[in-house]
DRENKOLMI-900440 format. One record per residue: x negated, y negated, z negated of N, C-alpha, C in turn. Coordinates in nm, 4 decimals, decimal comma, padded with zeros to 6 digits. Each point is the difference from the previous one (the first is absolute). Example, Ala and Ser with C-alpha at 12.3 -4.5 7.8 and 13.67 -1.06 7.14 Angstrom:
2
-01,3190/00,5690/-00,7800/00,0890/-00,1190/00,0000/-00,0900/-00,1200/00,0000
00,0350/-00,1050/00,0720/-00,0820/-00,1190/-00,0060/00,0770/-00,1090/-00,0730
***
This chain:
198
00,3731/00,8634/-01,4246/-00,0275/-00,0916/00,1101/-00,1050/00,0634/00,0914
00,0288/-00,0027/00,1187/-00,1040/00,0601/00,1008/-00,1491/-00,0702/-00,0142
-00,0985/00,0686/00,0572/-00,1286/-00,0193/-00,0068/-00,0201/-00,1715/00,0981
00,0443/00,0268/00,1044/-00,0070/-00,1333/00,1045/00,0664/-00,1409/-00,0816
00,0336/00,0048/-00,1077/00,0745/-00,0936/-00,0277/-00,0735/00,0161/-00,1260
-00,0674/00,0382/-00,1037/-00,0527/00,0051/-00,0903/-00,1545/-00,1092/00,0462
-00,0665/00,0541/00,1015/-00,1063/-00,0532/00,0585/00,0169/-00,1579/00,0536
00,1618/-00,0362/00,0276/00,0492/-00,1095/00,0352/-00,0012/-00,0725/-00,0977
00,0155/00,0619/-00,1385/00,0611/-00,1177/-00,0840/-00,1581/-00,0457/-00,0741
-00,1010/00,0872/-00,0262/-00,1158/00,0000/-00,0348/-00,0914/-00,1336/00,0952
00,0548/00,0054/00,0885/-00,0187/-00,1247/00,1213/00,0307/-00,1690/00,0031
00,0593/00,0240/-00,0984/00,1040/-00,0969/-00,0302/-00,0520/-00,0367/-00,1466
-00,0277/-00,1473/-00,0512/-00,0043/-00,0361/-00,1003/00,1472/-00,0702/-00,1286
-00,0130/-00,0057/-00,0993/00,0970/-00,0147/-00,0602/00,0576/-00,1397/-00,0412
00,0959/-00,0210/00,0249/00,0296/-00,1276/-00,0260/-00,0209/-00,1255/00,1527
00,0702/00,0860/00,1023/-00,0135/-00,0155/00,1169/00,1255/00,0188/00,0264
00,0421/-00,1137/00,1781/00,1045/00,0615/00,0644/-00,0082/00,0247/00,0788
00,0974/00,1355/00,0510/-00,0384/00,1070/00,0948/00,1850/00,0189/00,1128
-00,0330/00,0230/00,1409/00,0435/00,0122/00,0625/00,0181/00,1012/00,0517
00,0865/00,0971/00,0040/00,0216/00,1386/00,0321/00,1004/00,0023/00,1301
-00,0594/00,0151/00,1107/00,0760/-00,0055/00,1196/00,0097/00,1977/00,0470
00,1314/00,0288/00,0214/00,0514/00,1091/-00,0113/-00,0294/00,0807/-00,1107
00,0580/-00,0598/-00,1299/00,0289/00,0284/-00,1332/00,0595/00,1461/-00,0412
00,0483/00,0922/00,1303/00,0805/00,0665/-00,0360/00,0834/00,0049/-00,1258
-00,0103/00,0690/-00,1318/00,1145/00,0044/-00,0886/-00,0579/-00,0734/-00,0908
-00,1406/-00,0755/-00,0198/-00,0549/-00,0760/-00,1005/-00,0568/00,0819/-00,0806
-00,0508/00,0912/00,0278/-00,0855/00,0697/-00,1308/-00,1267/-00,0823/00,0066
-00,0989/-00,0405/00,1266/-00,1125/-00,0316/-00,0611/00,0503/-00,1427/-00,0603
00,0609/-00,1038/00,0426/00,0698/-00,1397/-00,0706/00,0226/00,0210/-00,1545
00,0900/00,1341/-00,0476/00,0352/-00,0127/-00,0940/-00,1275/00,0569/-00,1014
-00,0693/00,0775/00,0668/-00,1413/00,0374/-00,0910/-00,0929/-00,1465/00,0003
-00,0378/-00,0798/00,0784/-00,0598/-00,1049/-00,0029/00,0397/-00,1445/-00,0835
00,1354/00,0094/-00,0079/00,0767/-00,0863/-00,1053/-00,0434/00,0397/-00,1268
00,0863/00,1620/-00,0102/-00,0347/00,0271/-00,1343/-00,1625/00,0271/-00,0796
-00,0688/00,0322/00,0737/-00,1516/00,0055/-00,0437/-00,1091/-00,0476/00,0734
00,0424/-00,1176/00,0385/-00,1327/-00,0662/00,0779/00,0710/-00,1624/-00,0765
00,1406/-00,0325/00,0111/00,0341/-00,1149/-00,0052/-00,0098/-00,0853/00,1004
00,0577/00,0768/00,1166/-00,0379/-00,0095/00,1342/00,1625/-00,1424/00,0188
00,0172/-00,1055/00,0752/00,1049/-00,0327/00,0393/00,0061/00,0353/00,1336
00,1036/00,1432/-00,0325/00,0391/00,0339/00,1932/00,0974/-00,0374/00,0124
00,0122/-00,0155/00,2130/00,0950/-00,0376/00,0810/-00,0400/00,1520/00,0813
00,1365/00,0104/00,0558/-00,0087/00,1228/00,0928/00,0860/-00,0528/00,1425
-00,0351/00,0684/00,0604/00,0598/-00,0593/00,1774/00,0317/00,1757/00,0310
00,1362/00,0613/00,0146/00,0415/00,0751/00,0168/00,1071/00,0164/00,1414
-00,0082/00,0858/00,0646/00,1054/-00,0102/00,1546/00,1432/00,1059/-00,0369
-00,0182/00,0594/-00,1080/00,0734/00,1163/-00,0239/00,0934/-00,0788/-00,0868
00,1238/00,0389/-00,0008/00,0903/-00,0127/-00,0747/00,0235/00,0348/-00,1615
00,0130/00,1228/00,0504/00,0088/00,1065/-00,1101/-00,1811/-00,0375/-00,1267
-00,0951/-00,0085/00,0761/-00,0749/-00,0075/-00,0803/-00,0530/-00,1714/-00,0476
00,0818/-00,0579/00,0017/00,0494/-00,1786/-00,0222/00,0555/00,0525/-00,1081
00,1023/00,0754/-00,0168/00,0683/00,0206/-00,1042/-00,0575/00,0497/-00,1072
-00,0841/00,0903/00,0250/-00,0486/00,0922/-00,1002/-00,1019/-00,1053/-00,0695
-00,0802/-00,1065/00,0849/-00,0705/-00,0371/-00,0531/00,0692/-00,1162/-00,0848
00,1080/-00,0888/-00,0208/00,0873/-00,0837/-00,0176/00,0415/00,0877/-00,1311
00,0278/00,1319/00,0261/00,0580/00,0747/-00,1588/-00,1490/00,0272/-00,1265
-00,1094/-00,0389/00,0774/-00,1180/00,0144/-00,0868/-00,0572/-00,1474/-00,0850
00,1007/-00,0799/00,0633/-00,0329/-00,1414/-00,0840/-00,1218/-00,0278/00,1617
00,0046/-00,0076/00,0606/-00,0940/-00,0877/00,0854/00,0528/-00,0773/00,1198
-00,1171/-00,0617/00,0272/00,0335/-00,0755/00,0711/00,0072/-00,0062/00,1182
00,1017/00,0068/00,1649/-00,0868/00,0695/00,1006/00,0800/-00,1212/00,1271
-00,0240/00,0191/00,0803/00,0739/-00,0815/00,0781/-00,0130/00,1672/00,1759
00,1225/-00,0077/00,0425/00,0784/00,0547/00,1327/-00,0720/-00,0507/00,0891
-00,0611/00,0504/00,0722/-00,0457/-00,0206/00,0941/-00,1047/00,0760/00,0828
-00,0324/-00,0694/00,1263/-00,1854/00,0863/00,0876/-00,0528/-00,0956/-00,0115
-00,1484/00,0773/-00,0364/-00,1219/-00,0607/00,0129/-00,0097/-00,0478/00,1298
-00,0150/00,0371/00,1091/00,0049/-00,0573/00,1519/00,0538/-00,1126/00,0079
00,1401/-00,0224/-00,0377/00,1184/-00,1076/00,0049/-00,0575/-00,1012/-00,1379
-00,0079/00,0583/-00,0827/00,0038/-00,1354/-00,1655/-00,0469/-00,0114/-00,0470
-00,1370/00,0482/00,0674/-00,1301/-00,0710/-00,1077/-00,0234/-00,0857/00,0218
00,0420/-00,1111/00,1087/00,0191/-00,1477/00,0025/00,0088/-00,0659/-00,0962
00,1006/00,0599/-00,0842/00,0981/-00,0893/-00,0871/-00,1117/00,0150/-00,1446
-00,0836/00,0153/-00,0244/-00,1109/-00,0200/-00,1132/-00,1030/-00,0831/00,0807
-00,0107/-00,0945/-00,0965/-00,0933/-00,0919/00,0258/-00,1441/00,0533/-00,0456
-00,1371/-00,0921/00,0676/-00,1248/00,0495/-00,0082/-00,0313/-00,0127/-00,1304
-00,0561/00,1309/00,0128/-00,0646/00,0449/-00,1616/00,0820/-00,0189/-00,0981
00,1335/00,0474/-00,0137/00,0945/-00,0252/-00,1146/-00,0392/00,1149/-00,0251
-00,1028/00,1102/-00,0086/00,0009/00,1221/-00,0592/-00,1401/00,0375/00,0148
-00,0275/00,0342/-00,1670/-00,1408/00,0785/-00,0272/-00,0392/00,0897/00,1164
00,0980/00,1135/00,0119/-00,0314/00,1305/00,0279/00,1431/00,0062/00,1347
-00,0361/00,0548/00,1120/00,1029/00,0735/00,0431/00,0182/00,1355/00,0101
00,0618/00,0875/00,0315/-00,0478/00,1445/-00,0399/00,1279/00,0801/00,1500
-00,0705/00,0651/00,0956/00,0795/00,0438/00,1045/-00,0772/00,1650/-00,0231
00,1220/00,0820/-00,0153/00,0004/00,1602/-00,0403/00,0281/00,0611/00,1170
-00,0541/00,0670/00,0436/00,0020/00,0932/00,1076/00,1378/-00,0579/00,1129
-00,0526/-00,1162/00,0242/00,0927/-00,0635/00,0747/-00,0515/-00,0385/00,1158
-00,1223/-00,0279/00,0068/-00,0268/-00,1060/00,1440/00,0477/00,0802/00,1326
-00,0594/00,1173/-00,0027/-00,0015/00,0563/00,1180/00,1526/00,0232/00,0732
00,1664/-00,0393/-00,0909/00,0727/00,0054/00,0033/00,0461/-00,1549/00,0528
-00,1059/-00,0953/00,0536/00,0952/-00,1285/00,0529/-00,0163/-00,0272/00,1426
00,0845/-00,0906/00,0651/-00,0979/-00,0423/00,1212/-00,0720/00,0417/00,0373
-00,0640/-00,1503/-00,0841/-00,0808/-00,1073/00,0270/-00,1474/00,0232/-00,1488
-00,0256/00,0697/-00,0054/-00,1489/00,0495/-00,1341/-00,0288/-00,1537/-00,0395
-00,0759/-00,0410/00,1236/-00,0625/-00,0495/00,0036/00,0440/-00,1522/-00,0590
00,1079/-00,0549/00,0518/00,0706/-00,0845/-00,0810/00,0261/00,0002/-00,1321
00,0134/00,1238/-00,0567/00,0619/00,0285/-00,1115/-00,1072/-00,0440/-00,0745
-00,2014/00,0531/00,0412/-00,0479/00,0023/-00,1153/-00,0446/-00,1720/00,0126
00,0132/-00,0882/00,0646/-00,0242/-00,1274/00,0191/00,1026/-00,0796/-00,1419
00,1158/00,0558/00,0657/00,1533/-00,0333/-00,1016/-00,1027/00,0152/-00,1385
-00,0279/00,1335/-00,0203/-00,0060/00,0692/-00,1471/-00,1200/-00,1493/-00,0405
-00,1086/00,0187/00,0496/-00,1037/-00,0942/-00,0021/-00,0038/-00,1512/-00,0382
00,0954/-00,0386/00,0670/00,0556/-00,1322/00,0179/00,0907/-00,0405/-00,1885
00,0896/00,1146/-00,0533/00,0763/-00,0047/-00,0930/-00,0432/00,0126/-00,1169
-00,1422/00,0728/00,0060/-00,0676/00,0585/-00,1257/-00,1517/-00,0388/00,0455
-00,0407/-00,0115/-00,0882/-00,1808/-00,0327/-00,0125/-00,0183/00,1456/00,0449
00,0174/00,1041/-00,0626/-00,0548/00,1712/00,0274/00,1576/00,0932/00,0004
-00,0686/00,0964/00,1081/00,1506/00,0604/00,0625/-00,0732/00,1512/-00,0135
00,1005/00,0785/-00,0502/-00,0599/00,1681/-00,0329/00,0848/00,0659/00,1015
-00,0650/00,0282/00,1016/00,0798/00,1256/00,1137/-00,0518/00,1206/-00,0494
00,0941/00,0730/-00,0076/-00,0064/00,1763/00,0302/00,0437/00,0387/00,1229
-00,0568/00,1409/00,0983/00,0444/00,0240/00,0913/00,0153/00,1743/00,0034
00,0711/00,0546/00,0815/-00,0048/00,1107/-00,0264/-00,1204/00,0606/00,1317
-00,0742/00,0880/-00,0390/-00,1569/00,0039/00,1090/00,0285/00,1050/00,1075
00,0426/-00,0820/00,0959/00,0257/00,0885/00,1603/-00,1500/00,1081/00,0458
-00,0931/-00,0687/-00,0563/-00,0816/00,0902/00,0159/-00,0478/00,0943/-00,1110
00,0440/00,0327/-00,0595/-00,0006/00,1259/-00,1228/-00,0303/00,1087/00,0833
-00,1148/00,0629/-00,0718/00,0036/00,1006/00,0921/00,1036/00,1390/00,0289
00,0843/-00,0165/-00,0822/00,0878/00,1486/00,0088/00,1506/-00,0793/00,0799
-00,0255/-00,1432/00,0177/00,1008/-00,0571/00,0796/-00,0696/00,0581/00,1342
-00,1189/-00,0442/00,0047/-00,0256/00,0932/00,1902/-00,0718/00,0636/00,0156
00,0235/00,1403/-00,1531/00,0031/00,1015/00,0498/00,1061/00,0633/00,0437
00,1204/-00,0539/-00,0456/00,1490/00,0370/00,0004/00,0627/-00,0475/00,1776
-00,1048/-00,0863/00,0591/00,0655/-00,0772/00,1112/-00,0956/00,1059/00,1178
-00,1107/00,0354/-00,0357/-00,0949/00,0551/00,0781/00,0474/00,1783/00,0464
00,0235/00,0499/-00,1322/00,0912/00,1365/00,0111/00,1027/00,0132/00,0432
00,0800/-00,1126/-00,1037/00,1594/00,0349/00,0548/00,0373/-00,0891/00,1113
-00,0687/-00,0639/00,0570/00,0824/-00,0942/00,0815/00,1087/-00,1022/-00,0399
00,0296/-00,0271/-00,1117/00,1177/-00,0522/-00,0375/-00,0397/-00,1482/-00,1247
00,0827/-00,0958/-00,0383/-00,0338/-00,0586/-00,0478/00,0385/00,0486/-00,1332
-00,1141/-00,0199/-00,1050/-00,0489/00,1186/-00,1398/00,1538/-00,1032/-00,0865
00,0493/00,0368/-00,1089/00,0823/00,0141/-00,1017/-00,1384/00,0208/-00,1122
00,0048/-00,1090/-00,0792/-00,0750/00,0050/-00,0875/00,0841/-00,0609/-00,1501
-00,0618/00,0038/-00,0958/00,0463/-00,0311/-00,1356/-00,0002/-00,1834/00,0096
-00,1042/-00,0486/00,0716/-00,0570/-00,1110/00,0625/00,1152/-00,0906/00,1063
00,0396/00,0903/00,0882/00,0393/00,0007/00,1339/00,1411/00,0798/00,0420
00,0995/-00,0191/-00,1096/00,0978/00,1091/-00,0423/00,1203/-00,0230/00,1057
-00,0138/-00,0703/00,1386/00,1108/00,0175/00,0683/-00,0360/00,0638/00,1435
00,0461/00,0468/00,0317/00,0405/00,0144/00,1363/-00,0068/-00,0812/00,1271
-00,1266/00,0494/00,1295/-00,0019/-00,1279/00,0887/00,0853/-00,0784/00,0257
00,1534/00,0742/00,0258/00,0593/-00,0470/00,0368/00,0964/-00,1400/-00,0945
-00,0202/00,0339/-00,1518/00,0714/-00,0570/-00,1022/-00,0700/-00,1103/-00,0462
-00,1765/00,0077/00,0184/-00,0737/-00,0504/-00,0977/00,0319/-00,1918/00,0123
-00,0285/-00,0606/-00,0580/-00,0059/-00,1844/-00,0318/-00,1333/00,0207/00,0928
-00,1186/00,0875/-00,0205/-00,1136/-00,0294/00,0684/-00,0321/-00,0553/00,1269
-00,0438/-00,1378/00,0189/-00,0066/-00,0421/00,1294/-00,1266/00,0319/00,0301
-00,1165/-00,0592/-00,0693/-00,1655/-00,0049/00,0170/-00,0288/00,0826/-00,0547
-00,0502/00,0989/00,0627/-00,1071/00,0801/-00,0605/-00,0684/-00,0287/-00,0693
-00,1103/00,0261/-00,1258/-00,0960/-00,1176/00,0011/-00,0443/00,1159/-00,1422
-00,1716/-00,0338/00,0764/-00,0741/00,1265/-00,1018/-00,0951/-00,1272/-00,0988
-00,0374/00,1028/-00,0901/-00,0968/-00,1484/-00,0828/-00,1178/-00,0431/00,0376
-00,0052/00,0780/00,1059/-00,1159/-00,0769/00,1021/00,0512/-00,0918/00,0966
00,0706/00,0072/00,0536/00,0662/-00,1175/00,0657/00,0491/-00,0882/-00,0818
00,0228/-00,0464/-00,1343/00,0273/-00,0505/-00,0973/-00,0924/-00,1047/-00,0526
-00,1025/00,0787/-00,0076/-00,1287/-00,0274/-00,0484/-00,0412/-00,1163/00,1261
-00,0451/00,0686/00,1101/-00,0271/-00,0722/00,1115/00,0810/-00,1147/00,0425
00,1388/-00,0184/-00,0210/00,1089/-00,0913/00,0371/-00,0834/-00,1205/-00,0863
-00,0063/00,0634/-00,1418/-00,0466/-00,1562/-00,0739/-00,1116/-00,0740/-00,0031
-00,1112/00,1123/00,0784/-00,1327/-00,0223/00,0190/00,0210/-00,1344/00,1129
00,0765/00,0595/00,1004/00,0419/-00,0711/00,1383/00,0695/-00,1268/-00,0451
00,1002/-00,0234/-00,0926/00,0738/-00,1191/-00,0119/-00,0944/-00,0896/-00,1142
-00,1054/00,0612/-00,0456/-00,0661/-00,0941/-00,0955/00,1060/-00,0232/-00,1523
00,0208/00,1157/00,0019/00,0673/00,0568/-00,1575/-00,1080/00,0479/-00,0937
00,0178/-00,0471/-00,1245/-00,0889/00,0743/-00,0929/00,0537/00,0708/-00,0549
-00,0549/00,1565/00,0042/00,0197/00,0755/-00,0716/-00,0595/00,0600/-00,1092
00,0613/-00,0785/-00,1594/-00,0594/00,0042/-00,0971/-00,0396/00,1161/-00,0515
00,1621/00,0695/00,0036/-00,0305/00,1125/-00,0391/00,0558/00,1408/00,1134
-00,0569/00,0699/00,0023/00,0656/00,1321/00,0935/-00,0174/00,1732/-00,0645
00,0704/00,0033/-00,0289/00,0361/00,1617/-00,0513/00,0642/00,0999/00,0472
-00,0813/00,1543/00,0235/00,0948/00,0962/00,0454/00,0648/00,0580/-00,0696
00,0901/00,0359/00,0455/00,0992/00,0813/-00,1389/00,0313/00,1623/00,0728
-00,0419/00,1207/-00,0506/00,0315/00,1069/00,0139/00,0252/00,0974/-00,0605
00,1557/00,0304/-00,0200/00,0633/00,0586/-00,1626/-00,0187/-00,1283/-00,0455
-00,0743/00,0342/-00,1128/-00,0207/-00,0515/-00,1929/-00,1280/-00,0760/00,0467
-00,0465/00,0423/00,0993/-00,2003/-00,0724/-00,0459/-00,0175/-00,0893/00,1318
-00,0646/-00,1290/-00,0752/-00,0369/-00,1032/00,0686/-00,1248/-00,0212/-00,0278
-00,0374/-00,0784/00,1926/-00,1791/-00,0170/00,0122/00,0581/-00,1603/00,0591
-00,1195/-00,0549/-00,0153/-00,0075/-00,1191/00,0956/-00,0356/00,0224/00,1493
00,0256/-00,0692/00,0767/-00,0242/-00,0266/00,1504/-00,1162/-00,0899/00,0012
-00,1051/00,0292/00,0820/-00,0676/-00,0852/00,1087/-00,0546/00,0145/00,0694
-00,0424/-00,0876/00,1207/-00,0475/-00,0289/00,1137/-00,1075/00,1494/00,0189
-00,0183/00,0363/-00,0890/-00,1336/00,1330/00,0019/00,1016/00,1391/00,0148
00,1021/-00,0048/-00,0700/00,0647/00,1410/-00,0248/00,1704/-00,0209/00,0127
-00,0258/-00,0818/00,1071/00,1610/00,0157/00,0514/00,0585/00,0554/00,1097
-00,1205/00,0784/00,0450/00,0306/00,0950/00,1119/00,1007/00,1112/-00,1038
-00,0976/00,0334/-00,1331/00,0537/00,1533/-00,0338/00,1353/-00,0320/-00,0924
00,0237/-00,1535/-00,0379/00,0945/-00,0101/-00,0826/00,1066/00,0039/00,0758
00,0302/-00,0505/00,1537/00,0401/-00,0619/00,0549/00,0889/00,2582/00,0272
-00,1178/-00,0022/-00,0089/00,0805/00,2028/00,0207/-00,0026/00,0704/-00,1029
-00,0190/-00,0598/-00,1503/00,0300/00,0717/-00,0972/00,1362/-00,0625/-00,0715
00,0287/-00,1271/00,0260/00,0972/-00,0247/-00,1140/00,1265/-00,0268/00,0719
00,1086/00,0349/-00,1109/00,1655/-00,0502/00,0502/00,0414/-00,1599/00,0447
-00,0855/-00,0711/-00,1064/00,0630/-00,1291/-00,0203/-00,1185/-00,0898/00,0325
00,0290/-00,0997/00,0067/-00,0911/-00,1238/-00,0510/00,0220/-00,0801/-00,0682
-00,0645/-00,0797/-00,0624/00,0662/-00,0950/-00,1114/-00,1182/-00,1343/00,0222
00,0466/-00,1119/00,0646/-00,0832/-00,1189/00,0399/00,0488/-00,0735/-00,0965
-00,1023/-00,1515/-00,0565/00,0014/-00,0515/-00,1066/-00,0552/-00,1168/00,1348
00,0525/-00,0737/00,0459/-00,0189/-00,0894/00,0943/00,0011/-00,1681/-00,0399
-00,0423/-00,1067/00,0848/00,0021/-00,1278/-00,0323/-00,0510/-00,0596/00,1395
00,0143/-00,1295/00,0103/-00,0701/-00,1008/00,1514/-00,1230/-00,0639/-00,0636
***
């Protein structure tokens, strides 16, 4: 299981239910069932990976977050959990209200536009960087919003979000974020990993 999703589930207490909006194939769902005793739901847009998660014994429901997070009522869920997804909708900003609204605490990951070898890659080459992070093509990518973990950070400062918890993730090794040293996290790490609430 990847590192970003290891740090996710550690986030998460046991004997909780958890909401996984863009579930992809259910690996973190099916790790959180099986060793947390997690009751997941997953909200998936993909077909193919509806299925996969449906052949793992879980539970998921077809659909976008944008469009059907309506359809869960307030606070029917411990935890919501959105994976390197936001920057891929609309509307962000709706989404993390949605997430908020459905779950007492909502765990965003983002992938960090401002990494520094993302612009060093934009500064040299001129081009938009291909990263392990960032693996498509301008022209191909889901990416609508840019969005570095400083603008992340700041978004929730601005909307009066608490951010319980905030972690950088680069490779294997994680630091916390704050208000003191989020200039350098904000250009050392790939990811972010927010542990959020209202």
């Amino acid at each position: 299981m990847k590192k970003e999703f290891q740090i996710i589930s550690e986030l998460i207490e046991n004997n909780t239910k958890v909401l996984d909006v863009g579930c992809g194939d259910g690996t973190l769902m099916k790790f959180l069932k099986d060793e947390k005793n997690v009751d997941t739901r997953g909200l998936e847009i993909s077909k193919e990976n509806v299925q996969n998660c449906i052949s793992k014994g879980l539970s998921i429901i077809e659909g976008n977050a944008e469009k059907d997070l309506h359809q869960f009522p307030n606070l029917s869920f411990d935890y919501v959990v959105l994976s390197q997804t936001l920057q891929a909708f609309y509307n962000p900003e709706k989404v993390i209200d949605d997430l908020l609204r459905v779950a007492k605490k909502a765990i965003v990951t983002i992938p960090n536009f401002g990494y520094w070898k993302v612009r060093i890659h934009l500064l040299l080459k001129g081009t938009m960087p291909v990263t392990d992070a960032l693996p498509n093509e301008w022209y191909d990518t889901p990416n609508l919003h840019m969005c570095s973990i400083k603008d992340f950070y700041n978004f929730c400062f601005k909307k009066k979000i608490d951010l319980t918890k905030s972690i950088a993730l680069n490779g294997d090794k994680t630091s916390k974020i704050n208000k003191k040293n989020i200039n350098i996290k904000n250009l050392s790490s790939e990811l972010g990993i927010f542990l959020i609430q209202k």
